[in-house]
C-alpha positions in Angstrom: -67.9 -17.8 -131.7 -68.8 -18.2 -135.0 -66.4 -20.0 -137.8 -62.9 -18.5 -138.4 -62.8 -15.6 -140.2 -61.0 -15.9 -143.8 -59.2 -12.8 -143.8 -57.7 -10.0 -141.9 -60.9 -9.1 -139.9 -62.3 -10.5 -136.6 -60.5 -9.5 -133.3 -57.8 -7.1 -135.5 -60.6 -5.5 -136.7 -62.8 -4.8 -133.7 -61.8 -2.9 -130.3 -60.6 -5.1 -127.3 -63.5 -4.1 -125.3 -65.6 -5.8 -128.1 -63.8 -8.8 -128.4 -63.9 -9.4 -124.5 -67.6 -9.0 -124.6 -67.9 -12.1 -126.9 -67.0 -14.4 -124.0 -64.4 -17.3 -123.7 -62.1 -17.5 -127.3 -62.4 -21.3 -128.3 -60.5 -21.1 -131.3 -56.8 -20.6 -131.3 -55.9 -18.4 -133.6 -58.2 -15.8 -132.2 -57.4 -16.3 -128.9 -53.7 -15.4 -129.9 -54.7 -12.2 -131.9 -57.1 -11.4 -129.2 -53.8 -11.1 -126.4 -51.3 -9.9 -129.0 -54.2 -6.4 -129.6 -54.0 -6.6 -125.5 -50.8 -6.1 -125.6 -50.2 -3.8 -128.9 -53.2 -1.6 -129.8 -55.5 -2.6 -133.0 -53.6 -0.4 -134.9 -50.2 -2.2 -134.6 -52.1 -5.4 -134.2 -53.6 -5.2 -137.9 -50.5 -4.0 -139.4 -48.6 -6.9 -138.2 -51.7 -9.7 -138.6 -52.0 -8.1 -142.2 -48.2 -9.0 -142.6 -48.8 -12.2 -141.2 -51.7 -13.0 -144.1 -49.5 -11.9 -146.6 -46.6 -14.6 -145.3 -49.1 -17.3 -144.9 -50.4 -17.1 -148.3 -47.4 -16.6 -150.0 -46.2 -20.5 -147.7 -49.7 -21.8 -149.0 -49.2 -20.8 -152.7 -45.5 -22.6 -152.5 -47.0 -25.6 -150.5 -49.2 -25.8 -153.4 -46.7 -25.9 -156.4 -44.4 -28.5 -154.8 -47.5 -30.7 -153.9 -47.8 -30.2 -157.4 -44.3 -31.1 -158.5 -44.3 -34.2 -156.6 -47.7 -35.6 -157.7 -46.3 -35.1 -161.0 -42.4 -37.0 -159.9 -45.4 -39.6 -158.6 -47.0 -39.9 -162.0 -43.4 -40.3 -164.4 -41.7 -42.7 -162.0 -45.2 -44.9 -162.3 -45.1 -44.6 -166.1 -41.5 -45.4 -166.2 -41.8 -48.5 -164.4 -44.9 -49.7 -166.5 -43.0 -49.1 -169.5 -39.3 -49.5 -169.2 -38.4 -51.7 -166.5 -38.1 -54.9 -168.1 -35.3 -52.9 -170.9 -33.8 -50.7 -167.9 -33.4 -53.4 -164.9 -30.0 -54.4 -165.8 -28.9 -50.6 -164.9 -31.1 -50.8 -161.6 -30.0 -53.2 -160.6 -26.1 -52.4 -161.1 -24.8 -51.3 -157.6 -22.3 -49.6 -160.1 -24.5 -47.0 -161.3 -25.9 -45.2 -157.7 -28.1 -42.8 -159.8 -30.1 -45.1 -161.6 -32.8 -46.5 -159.1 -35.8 -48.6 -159.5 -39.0 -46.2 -159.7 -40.9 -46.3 -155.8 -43.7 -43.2 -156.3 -44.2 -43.7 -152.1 -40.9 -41.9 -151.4 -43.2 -38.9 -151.7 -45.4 -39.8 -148.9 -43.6 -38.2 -145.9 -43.2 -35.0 -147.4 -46.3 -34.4 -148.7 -47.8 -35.1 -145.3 -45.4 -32.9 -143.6 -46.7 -30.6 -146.0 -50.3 -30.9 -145.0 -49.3 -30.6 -141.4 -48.0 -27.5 -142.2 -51.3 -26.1 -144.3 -53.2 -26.8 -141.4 -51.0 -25.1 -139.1 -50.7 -21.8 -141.4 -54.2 -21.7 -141.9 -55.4 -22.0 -138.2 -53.3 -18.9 -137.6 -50.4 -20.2 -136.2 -47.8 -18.5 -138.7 -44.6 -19.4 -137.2 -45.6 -22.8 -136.6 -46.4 -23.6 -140.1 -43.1 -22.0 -141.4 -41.2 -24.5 -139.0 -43.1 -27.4 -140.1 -42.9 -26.4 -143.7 -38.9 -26.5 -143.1 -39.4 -30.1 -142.3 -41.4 -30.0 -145.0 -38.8 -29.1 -147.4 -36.3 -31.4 -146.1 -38.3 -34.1 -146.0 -38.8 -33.5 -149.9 -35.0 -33.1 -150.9 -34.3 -36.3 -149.6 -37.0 -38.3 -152.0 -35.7 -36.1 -154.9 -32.1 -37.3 -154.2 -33.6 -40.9 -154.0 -34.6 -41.0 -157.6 -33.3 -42.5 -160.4 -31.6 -39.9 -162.9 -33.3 -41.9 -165.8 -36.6 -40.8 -164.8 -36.2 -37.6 -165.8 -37.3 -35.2 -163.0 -34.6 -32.3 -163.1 -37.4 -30.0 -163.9 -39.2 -30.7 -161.0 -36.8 -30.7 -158.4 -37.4 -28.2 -155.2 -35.0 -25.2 -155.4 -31.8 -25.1 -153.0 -33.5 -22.3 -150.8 -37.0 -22.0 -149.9 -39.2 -18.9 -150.1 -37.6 -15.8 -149.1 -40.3 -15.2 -147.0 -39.8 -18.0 -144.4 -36.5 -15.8 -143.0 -38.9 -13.0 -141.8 -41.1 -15.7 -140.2 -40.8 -15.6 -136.2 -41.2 -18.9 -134.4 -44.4 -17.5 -132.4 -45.7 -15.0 -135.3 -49.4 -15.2 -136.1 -51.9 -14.7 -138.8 -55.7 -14.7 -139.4 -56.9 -17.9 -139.6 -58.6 -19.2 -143.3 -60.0 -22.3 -144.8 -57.3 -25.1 -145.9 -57.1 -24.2 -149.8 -58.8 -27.3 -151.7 -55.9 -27.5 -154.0 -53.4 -28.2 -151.3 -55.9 -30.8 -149.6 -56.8 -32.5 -153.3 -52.8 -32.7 -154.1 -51.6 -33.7 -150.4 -54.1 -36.6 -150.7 -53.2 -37.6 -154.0 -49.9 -37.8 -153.4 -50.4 -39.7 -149.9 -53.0 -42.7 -151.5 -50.4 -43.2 -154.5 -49.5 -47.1 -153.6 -47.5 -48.1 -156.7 -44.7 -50.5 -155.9 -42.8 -52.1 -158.5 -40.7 -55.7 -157.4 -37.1 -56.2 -156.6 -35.4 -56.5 -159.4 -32.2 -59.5 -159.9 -29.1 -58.3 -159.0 -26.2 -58.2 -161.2 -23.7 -61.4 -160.9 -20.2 -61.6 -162.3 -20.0 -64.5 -165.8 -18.4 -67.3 -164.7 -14.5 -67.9 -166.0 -14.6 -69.7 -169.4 -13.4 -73.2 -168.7 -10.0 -73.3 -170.7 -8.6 -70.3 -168.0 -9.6 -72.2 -165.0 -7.5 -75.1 -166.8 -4.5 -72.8 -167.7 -4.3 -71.6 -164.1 -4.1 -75.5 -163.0 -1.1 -75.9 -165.3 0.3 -73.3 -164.3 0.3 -73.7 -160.3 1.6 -77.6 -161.3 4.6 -76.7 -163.4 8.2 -78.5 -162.3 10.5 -76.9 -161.0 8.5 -74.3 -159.1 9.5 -75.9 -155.8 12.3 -74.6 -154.0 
């Protein structure tokens, strides 16, 4: 078998007879459409992969954007801790102030990998399975939002509450034509993945000391006469 085909062609666009005559199916993806047009007809078989290729690339074009919006989460946080973290630490570091948090541009690792996992999947044909991992995905990427500090700035970049309406019309075993792994996903996904910058510790906040004349007062005051019963 020769290299997937990009588009909606291949086993949907051929009869069964045809497609048996090739032999054994090695890849995946066309081994699935190849039983689903078994089972279906072409006709029904091209309507529904053609669905498929529309859901996939709509998943791919969103994969893309929120690659996008965390390389760029990646790149502020960086140039917030090169710049302002010797004038901000004090409110970093106050356990008092829960949305201010020291910049860490690695809390985007998981999700963007997840993401990539799920790029892979959609474009190897296996529609459903992509849409799964791309909830993961999703989840994955709230959660490193949440983690950053509100001084940063990223409100703008922050994923949306829902995902794309498409992913409700996704069934778990759906499938789609197989296509090559966009280069903009793989460029972002691995940008966002080889992004090491770590920024120390920073001191923690400590209560001042009582100035000595209280500490003096309070002795006087637990040594006056006529306390004791």
């Amino acid at each position: 078998m020769q290299g997937p085909r990009k588009k909606s062609g291949g086993a949907a666009g051929q009869s069964i007879g045809e497609a048996n005559a090739r032999g054994a199916i090695k890849d995946p993806g066309a081994a699935r459409m190849l039983r689903m047009g078994e089972a279906l007809g072409n006709d029904e078989l091209k309507r529904r992969i053609d669905q498929g290729n529309a859901s996939r690339d709509e998943l791919l074009a969103h994969l893309a954007h929120r690659l996008g919006a965390m390389r760029e989460a990646q790149v502020r946080e960086a140039n917030f801790g090169n710049d302002k973290m010797r004038t901000a630490w004090k409110d970093i570091s106050d356990i008092h102030k829960e949305d201010v948090t020291k910049p860490d541009p690695t809390r985007y690792h998981e999700a963007a990998k997840l993401y990539e996992m799920a790029a892979y999947q959609l474009c190897r044909g296996a529609l459903g399975r992509g849409a799964q991992i791309v909830e993961q995905a999703m989840e994955a990427e709230r959660k490193a939002f949440e983690g950053a500090g509100s001084q940063i700035g990223l409100k703008d970049l922050e994923p949306e509450s829902d995902g794309p309406a498409v992913m409700e019309e996704i069934q778990p075993a759906q499938a789609c034509a197989p296509t090559d792994l966009p280069a903009e996903i793989e460029k972002l996904a691995d940008e966002v993945q080889r992004d090491e910058t770590q920024f120390k510790d920073l001191p923690n906040k400590t209560r001042a000391r009582d100035p000595w004349w209280t500490l003096e007062e309070e002795e006087e005051e637990e040594g006056a006469p006529g306390d004791a019963g």
